[in-house]
C-alpha positions in Angstrom: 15.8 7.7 -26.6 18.2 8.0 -23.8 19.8 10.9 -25.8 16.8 12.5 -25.5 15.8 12.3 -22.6 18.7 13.1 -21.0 18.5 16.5 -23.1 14.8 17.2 -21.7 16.3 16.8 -18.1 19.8 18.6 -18.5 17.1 21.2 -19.4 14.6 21.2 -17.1 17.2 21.4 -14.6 19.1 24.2 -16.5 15.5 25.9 -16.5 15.0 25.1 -12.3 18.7 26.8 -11.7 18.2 30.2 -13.7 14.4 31.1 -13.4 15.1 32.5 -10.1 18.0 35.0 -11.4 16.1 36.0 -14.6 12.8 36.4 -12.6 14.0 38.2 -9.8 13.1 41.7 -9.0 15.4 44.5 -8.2 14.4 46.7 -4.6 12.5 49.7 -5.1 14.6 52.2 -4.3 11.0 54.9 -3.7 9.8 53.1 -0.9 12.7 51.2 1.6 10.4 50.1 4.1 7.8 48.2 2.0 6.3 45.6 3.7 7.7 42.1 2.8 5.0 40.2 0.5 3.7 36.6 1.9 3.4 34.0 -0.6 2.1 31.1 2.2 -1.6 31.1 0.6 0.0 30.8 -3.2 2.5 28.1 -1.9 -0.7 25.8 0.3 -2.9 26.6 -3.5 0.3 25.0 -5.4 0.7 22.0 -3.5 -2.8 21.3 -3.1 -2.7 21.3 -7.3 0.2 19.0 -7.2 -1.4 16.8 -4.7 -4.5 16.8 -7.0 -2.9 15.9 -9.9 -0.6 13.4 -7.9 -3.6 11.7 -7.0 -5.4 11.5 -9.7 -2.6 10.4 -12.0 -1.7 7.6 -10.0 -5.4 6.9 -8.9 -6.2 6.3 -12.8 -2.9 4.7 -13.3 -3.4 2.0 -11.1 -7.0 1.8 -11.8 -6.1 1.2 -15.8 -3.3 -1.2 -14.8 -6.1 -3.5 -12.5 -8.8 -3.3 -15.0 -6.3 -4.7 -18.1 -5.1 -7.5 -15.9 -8.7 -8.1 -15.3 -9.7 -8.2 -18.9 -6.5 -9.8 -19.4 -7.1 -12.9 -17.0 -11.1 -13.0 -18.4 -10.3 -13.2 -21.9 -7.5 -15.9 -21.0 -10.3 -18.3 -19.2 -12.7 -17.8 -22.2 -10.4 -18.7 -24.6 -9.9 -21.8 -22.3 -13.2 -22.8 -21.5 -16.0 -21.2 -23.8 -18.4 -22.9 -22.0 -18.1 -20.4 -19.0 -18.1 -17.6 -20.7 -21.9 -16.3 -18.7 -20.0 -16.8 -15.0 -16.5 -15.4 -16.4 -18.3 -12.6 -18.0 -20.4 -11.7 -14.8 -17.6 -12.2 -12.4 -15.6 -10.0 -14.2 -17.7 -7.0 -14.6 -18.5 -7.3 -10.6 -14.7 -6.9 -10.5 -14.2 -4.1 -13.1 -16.7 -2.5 -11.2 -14.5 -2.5 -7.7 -12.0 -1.3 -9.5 -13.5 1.8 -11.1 -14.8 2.4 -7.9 -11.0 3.1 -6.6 -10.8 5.6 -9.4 -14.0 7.2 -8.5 -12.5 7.1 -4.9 -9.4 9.4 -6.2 -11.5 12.0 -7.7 -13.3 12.4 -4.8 -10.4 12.9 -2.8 -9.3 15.5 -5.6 -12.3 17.3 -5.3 -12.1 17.8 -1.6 -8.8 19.2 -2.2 -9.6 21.6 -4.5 -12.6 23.2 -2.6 -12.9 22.2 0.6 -9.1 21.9 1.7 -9.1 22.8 5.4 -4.9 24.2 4.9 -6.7 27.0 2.7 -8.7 27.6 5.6 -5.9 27.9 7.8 -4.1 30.1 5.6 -7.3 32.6 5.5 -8.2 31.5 1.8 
């Protein structure tokens, strides 16, 4: 496993060094004075994608993480005291409940980033 991985990061990295040397373009040698390209907009659309994907990736992460323990601990205090089950049962679907609500939370956070990102609007997007 560690072999592995270790061969999956040697490469990414090898692949971070030398994409800029194999993707790089040589001047024009027609037309000196060109004027210089602006890639601000493309870098603000990138970042807001990683951001997105940041957030919900670790929005669902911890969402999933809360909701196991949740079942988790429920399961646990039936299996203790069957007689409960009706109160453990409703208490903990009040609580899965909050906790989708976080993930729910993260997508709409996502979403504003996407298409209503006020840095896109600075940028003239």
């Amino acid at each position: 496993m560690r072999k592995t991985l270790s061969y999956v990061f040697i490469s990414m990295l090898l692949v971070m060094v030398f994409a800029p040397f194999a993707m790089a373009a040589a001047a024009p040698a027609a037309a000196p004075s060109a004027p210089a390209t602006d890639y601000t907009k493309a870098i603000v659309l990138g970042c807001s994608l990683l951001a997105v994907g940041l957030a919900m990736g670790l929005g669902t992460i911890g969402t999933g993480v809360g909701m196991g323990n949740g079942l988790s601990g429920a399961t646990n205090a039936v299996g203790r005291n069957p007689e409960a089950q009706g109160k453990i049962l409703l208490t903990m679907m009040v609580g899965l409940a909050m906790i989708e609500s976080l993930a729910i939370y993260a997508l709409v956070i996502a979403l504003i980033m996407l298409y209503a990102n006020p840095l896109l609007k600075l940028v003239g997007m």
